[in-house]
PDB file as gemmi writes it, atoms N, CA and C in Angstrom:
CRYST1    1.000    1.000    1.000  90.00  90.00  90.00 P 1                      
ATOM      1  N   UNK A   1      21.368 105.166  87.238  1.00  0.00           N  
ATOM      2  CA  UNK A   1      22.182 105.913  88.147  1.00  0.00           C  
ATOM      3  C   UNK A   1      22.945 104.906  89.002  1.00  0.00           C  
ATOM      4  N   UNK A   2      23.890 105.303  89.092  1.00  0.00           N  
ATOM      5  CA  UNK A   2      24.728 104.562  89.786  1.00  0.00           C  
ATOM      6  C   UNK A   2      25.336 104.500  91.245  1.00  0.00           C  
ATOM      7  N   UNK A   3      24.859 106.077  91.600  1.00  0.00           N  
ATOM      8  CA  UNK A   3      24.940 106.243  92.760  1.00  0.00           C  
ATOM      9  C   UNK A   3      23.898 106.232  93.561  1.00  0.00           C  
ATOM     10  N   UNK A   4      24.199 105.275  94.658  1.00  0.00           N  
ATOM     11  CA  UNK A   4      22.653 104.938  95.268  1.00  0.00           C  
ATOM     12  C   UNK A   4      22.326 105.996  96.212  1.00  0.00           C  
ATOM     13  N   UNK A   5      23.187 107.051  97.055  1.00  0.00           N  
ATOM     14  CA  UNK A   5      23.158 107.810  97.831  1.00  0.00           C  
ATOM     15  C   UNK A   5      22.389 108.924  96.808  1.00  0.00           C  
ATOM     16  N   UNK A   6      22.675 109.220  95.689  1.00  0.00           N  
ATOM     17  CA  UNK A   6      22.279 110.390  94.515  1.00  0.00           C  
ATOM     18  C   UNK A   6      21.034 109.769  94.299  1.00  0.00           C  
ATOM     19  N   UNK A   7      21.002 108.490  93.776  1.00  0.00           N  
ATOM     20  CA  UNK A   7      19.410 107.693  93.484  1.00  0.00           C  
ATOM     21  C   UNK A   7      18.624 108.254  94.938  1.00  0.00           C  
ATOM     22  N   UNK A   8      19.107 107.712  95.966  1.00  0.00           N  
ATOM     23  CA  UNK A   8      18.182 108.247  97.184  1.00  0.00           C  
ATOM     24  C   UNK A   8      17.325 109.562  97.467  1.00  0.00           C  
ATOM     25  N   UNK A   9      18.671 110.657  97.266  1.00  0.00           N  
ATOM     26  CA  UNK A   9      18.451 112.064  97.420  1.00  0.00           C  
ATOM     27  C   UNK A   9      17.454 112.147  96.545  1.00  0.00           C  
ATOM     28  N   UNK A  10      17.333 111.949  95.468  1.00  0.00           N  
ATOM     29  CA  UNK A  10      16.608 112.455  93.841  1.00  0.00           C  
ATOM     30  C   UNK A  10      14.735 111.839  94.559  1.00  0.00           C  
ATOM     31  N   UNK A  11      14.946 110.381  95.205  1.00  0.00           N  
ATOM     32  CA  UNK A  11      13.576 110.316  95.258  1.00  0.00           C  
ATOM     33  C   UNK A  11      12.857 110.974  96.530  1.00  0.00           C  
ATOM     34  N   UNK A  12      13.688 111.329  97.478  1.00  0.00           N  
ATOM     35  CA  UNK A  12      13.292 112.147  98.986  1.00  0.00           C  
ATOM     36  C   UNK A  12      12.472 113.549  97.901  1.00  0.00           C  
ATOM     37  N   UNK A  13      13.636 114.135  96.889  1.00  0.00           N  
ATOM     38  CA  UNK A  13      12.842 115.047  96.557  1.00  0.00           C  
ATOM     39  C   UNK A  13      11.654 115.449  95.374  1.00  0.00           C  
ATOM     40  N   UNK A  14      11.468 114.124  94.893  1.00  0.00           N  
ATOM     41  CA  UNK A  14      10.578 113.997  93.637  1.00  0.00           C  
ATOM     42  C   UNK A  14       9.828 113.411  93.658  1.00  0.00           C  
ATOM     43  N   UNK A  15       8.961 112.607  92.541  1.00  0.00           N  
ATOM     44  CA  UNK A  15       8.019 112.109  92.277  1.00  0.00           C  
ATOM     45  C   UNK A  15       8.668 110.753  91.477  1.00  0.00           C  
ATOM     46  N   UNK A  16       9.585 109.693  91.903  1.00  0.00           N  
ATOM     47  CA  UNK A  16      10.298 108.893  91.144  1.00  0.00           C  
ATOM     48  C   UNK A  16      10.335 107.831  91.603  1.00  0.00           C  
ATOM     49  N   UNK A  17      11.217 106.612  90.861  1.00  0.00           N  
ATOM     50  CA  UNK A  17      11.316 105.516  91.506  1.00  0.00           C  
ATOM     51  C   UNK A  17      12.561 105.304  91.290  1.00  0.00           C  
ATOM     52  N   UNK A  18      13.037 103.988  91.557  1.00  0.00           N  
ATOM     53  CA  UNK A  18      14.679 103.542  91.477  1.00  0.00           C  
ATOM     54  C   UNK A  18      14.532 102.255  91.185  1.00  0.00           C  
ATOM     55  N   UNK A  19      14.721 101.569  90.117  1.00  0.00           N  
ATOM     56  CA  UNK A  19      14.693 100.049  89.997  1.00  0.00           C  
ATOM     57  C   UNK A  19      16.075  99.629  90.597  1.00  0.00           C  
ATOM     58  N   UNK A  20      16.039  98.123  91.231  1.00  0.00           N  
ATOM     59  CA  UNK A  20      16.854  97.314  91.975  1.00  0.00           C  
ATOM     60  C   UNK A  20      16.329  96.702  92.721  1.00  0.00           C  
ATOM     61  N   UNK A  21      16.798  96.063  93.525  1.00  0.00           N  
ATOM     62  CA  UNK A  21      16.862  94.632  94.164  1.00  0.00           C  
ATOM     63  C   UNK A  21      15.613  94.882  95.415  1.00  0.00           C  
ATOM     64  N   UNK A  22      15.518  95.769  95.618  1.00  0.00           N  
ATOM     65  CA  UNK A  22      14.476  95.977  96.739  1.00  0.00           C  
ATOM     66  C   UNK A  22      14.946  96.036  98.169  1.00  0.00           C  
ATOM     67  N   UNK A  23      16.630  95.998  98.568  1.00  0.00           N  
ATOM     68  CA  UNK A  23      17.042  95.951  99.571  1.00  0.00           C  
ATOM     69  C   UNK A  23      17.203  96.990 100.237  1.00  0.00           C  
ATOM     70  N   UNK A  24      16.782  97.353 101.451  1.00  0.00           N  
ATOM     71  CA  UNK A  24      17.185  99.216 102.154  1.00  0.00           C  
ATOM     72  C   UNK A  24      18.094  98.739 103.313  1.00  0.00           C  
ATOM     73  N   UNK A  25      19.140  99.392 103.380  1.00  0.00           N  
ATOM     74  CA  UNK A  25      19.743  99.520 104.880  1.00  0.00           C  
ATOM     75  C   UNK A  25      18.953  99.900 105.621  1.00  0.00           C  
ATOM     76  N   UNK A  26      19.484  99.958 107.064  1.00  0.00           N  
ATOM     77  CA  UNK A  26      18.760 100.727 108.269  1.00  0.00           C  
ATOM     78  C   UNK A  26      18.502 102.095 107.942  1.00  0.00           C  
ATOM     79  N   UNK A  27      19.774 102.608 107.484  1.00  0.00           N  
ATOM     80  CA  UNK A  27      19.705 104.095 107.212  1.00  0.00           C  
ATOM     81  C   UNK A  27      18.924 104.515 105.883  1.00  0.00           C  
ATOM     82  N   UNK A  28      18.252 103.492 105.108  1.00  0.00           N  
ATOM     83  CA  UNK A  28      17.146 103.544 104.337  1.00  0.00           C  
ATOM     84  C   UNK A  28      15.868 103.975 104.720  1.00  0.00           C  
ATOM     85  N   UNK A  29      15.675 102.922 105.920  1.00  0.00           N  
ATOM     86  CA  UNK A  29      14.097 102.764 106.669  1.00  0.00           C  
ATOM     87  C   UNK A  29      14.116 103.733 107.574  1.00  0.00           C  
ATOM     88  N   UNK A  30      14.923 104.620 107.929  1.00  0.00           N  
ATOM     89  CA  UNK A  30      15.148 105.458 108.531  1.00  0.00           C  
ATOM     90  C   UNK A  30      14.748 106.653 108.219  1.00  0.00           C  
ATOM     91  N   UNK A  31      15.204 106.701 106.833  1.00  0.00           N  
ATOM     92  CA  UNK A  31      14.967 108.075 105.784  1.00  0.00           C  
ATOM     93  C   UNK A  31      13.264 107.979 105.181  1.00  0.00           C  
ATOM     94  N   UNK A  32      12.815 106.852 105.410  1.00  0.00           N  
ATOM     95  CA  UNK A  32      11.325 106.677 105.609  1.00  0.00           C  
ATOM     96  C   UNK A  32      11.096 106.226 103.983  1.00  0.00           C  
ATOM     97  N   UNK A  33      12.221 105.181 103.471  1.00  0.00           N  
ATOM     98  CA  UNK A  33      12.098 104.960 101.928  1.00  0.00           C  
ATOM     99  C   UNK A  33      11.550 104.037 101.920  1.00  0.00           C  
ATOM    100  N   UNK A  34      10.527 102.761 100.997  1.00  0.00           N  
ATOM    101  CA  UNK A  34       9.976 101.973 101.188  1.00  0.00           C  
ATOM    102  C   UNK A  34      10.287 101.052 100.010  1.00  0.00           C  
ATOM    103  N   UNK A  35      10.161  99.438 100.265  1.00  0.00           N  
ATOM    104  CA  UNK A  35      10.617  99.148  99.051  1.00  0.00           C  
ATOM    105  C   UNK A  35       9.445  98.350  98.259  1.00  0.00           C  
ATOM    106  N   UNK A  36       8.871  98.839  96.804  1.00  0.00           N  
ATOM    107  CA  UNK A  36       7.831  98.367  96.450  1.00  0.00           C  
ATOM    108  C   UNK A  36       7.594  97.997  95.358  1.00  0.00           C  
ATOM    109  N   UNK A  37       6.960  96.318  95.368  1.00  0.00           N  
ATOM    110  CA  UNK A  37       7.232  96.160  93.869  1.00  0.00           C  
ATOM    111  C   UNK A  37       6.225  96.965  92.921  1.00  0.00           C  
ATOM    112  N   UNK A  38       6.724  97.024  91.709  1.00  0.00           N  
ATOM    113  CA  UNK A  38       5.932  97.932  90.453  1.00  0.00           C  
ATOM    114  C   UNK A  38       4.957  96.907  89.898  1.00  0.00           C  
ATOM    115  N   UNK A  39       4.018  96.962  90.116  1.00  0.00           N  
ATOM    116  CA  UNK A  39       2.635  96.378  89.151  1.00  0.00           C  
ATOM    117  C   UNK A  39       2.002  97.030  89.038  1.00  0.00           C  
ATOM    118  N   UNK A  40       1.477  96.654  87.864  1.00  0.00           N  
ATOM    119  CA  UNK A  40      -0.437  97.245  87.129  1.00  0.00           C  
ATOM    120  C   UNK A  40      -0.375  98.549  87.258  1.00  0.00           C  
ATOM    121  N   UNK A  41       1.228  99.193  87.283  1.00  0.00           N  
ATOM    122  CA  UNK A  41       1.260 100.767  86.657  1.00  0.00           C  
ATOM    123  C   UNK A  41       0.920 101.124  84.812  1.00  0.00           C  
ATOM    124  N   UNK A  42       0.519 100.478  84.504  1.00  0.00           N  
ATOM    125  CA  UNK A  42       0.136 100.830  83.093  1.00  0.00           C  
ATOM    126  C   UNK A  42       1.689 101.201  82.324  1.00  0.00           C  
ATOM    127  N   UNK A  43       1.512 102.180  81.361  1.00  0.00           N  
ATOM    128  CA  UNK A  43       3.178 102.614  81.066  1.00  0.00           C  
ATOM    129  C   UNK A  43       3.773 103.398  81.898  1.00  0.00           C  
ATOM    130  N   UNK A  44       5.123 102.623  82.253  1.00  0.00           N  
ATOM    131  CA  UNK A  44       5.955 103.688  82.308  1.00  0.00           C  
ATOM    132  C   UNK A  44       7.176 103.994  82.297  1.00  0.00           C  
ATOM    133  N   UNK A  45       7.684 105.204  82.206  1.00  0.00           N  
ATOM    134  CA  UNK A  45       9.613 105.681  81.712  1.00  0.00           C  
ATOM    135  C   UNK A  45      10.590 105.108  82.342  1.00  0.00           C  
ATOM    136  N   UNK A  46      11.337 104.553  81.981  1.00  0.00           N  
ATOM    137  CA  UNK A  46      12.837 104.324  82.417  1.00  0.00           C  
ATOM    138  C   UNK A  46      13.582 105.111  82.001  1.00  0.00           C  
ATOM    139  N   UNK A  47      14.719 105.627  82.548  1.00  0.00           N  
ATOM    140  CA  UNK A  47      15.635 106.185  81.900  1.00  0.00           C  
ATOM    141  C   UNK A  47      16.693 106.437  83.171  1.00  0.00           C  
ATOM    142  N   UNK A  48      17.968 107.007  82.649  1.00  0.00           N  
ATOM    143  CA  UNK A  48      19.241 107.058  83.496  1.00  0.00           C  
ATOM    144  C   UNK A  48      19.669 108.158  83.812  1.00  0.00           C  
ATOM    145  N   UNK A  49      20.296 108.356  84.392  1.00  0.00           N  
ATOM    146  CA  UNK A  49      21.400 109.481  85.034  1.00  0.00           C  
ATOM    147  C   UNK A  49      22.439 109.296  85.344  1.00  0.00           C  
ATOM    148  N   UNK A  50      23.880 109.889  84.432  1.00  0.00           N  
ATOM    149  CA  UNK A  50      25.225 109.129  84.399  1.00  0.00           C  
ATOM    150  C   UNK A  50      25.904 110.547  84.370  1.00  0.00           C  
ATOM    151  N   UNK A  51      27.114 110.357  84.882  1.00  0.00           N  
ATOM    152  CA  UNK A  51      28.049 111.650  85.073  1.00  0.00           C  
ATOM    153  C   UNK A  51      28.836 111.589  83.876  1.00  0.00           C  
ATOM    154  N   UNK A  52      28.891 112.688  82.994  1.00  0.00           N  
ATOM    155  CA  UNK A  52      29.291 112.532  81.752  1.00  0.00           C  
ATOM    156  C   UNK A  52      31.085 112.611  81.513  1.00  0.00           C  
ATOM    157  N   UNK A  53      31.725 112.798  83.208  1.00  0.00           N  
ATOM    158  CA  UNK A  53      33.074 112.442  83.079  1.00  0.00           C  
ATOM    159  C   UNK A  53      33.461 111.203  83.373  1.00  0.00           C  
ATOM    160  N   UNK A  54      32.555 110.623  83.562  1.00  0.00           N  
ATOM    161  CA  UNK A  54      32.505 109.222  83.808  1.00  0.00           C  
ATOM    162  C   UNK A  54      32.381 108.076  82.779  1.00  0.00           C  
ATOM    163  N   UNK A  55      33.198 107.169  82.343  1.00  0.00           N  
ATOM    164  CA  UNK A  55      32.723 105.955  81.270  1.00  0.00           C  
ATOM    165  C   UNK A  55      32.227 105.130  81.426  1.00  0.00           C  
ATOM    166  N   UNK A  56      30.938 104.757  80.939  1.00  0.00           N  
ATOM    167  CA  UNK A  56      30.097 103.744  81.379  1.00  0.00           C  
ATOM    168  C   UNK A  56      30.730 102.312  81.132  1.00  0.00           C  
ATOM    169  N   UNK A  57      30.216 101.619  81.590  1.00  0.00           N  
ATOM    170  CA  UNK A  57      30.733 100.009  82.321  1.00  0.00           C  
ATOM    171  C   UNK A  57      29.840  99.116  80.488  1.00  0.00           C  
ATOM    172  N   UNK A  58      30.651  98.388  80.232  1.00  0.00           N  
ATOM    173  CA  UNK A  58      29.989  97.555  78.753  1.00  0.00           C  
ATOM    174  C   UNK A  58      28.451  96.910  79.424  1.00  0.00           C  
ATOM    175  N   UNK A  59      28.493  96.662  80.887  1.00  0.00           N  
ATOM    176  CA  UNK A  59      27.086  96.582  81.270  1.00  0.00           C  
ATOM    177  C   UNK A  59      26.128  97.488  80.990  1.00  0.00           C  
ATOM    178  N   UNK A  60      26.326  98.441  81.867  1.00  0.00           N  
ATOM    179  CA  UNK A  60      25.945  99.867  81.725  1.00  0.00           C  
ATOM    180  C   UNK A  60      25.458  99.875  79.956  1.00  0.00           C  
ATOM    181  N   UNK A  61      26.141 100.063  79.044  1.00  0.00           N  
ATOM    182  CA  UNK A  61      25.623  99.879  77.523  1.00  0.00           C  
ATOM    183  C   UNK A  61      25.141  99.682  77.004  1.00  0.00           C  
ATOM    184  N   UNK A  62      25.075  98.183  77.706  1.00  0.00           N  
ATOM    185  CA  UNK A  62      24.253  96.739  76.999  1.00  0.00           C  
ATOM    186  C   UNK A  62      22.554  97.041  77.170  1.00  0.00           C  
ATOM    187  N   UNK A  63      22.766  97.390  79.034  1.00  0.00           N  
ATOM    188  CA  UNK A  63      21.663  98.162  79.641  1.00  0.00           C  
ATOM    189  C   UNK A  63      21.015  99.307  78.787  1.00  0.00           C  
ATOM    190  N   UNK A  64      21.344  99.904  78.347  1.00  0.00           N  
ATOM    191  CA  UNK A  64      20.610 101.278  77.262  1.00  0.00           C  
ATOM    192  C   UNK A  64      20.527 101.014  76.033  1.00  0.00           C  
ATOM    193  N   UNK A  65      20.944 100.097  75.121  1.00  0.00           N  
ATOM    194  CA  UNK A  65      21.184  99.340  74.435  1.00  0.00           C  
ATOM    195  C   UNK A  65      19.765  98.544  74.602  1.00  0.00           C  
ATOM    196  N   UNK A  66      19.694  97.384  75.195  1.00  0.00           N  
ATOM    197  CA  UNK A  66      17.797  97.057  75.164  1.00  0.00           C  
ATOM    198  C   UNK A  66      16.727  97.879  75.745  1.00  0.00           C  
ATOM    199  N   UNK A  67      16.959  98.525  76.702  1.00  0.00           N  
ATOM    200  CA  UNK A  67      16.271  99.534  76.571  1.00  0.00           C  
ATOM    201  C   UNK A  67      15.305 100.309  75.597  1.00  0.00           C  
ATOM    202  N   UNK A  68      16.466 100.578  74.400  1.00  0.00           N  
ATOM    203  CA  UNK A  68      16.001 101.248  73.127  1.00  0.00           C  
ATOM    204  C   UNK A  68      15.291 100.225  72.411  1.00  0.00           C  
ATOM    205  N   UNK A  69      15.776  98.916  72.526  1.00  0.00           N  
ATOM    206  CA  UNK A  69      15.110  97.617  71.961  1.00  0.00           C  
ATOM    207  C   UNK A  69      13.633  97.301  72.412  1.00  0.00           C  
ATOM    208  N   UNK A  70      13.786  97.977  73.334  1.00  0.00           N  
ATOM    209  CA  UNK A  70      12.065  97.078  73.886  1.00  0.00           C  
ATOM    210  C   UNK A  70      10.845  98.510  74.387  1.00  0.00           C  
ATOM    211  N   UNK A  71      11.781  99.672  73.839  1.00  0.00           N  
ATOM    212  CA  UNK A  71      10.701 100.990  73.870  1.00  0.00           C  
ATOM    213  C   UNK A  71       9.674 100.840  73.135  1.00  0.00           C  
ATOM    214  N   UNK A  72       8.536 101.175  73.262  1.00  0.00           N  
ATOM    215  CA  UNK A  72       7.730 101.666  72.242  1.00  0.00           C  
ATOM    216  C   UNK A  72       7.700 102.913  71.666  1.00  0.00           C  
TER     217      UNK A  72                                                      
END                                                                             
């Protein structure tokens, strides 16, 4: 996902995470988000959320692209 404000909303209301850099604004720590690294979770899902009027970036690609490479 690409939108970090949409990434945000999605985890206030779910059970999810957001991979990235680990950085929160004020108005992060505010919203009471925390930033934490992932270990010794055993397996688990990655996957995306992209606006389908939207064209993904050859990053973006490459990104889903190993993804599929390194699934089990």
């Amino acid at each position: 996902m690409s939108d970090r404000a949409m990434a945000y909303s999605l985890l206030a209301l779910g059970d999810a995470y957001v991979t990235g850099s680990g950085y929160l604004t004020q108005e992060d720590r505010r919203r009471s988000l925390v930033s934490v690294p992932i270990t010794d979770l055993g397996q688990i899902e990655i996957g995306y959320i992209c606006n389908p009027s939207r064209v993904l970036s050859e990053l973006a690609l490459e990104y889903i692209e190993w993804l599929k490479i390194i699934t089990v």
